[in-house]
GUKE-495742 format. One record per residue (C-alpha): residue in three letters; x, y, z. Coordinates in steps of 0.001 Angstrom, whole numbers, plus 524288, in hexadecimal, padded with zeros to 5 digits. Layout:
(ALA, (X, Y, Z))
...
END
This chain:
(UNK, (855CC, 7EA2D, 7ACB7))
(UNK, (8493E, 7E625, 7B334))
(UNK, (83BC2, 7EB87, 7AF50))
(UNK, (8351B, 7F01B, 7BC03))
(UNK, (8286A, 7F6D1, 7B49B))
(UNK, (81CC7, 7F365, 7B96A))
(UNK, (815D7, 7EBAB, 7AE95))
(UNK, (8079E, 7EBBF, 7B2D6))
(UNK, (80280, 7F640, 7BD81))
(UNK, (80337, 7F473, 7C951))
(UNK, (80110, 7FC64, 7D600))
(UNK, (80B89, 7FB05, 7E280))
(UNK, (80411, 8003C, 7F05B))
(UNK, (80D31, 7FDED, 7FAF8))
(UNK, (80809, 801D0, 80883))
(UNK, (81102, 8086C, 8127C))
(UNK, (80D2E, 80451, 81FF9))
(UNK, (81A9B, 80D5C, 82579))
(UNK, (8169E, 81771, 82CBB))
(UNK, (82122, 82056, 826D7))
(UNK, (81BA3, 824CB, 81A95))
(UNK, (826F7, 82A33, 8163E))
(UNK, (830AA, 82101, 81C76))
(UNK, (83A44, 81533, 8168C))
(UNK, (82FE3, 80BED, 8141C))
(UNK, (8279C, 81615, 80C92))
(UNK, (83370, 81BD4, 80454))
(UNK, (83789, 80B6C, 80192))
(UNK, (82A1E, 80A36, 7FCFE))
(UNK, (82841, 814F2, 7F446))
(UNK, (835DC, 810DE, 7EE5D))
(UNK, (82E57, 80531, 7EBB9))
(UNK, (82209, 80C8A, 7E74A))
(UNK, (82A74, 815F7, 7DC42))
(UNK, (83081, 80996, 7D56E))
(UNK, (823FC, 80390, 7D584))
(UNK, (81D62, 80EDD, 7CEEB))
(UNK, (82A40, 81182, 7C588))
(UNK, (82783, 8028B, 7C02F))
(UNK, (819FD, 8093C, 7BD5D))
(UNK, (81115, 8023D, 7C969))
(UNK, (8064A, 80B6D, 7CF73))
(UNK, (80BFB, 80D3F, 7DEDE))
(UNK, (80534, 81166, 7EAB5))
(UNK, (80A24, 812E6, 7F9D8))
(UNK, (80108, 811C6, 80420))
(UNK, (805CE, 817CF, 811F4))
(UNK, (7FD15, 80E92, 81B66))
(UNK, (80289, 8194F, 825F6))
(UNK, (7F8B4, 822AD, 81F37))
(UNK, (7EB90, 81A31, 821DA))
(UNK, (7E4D6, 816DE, 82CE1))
(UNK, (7E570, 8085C, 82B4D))
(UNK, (7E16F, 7FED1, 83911))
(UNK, (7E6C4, 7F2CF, 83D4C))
(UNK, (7DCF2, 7E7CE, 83677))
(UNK, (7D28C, 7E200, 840FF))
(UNK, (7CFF2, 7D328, 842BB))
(UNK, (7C1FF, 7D4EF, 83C20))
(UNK, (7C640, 7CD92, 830ED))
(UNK, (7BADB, 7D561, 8295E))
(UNK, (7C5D0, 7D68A, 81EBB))
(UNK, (7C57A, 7C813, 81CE3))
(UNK, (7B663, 7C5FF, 81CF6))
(UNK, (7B35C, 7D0EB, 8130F))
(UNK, (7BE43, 7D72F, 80E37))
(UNK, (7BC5E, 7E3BC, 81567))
(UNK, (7C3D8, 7E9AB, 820EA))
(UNK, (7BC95, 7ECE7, 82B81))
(UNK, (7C5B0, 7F895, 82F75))
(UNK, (7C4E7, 804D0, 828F9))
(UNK, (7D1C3, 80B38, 82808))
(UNK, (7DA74, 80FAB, 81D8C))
(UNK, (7E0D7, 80402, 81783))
(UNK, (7D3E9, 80341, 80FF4))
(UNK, (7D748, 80E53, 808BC))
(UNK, (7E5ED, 807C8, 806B5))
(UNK, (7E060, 7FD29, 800F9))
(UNK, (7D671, 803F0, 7F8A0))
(UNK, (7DE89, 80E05, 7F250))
END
């Protein structure tokens, strides 16, 4: 039989971009999510549909200094 416990921890995010919440692709990723966290990982699921989050702008600010220049909510994805 094959070990699947997570040795070290370790801490899944997966981001749903579906704008179902609750359809196939959410319910395939939390199957995902609850085997993760039964091998003993920390697991998170992000619903993009539920933050304001723009289409990036060719200011290329991001690549200069690390910074986006648009403030929306996938700062707050990232952050948390």
């Amino acid at each position: 039989m094959i070990d699947l416990q997570i040795k070290k921890p370790i801490h899944f995010i997966e981001l749903n971009g579906n704008p179902h919440r609750d359809g196939n692709v959410a319910t395939l990723m939390n199957w995902v999510l609850k085997g993760c966290k039964e091998a003993g990982a920390k697991v998170e699921l992000i619903n993009l549909i539920d933050h304001h989050i723009q289409y990036c702008e060719p200011f290329h600010t991001c690549i200069r200094s690390s910074d986006c220049s648009i403030n929306d909510g996938m700062i707050k994805c990232v952050l948390n």
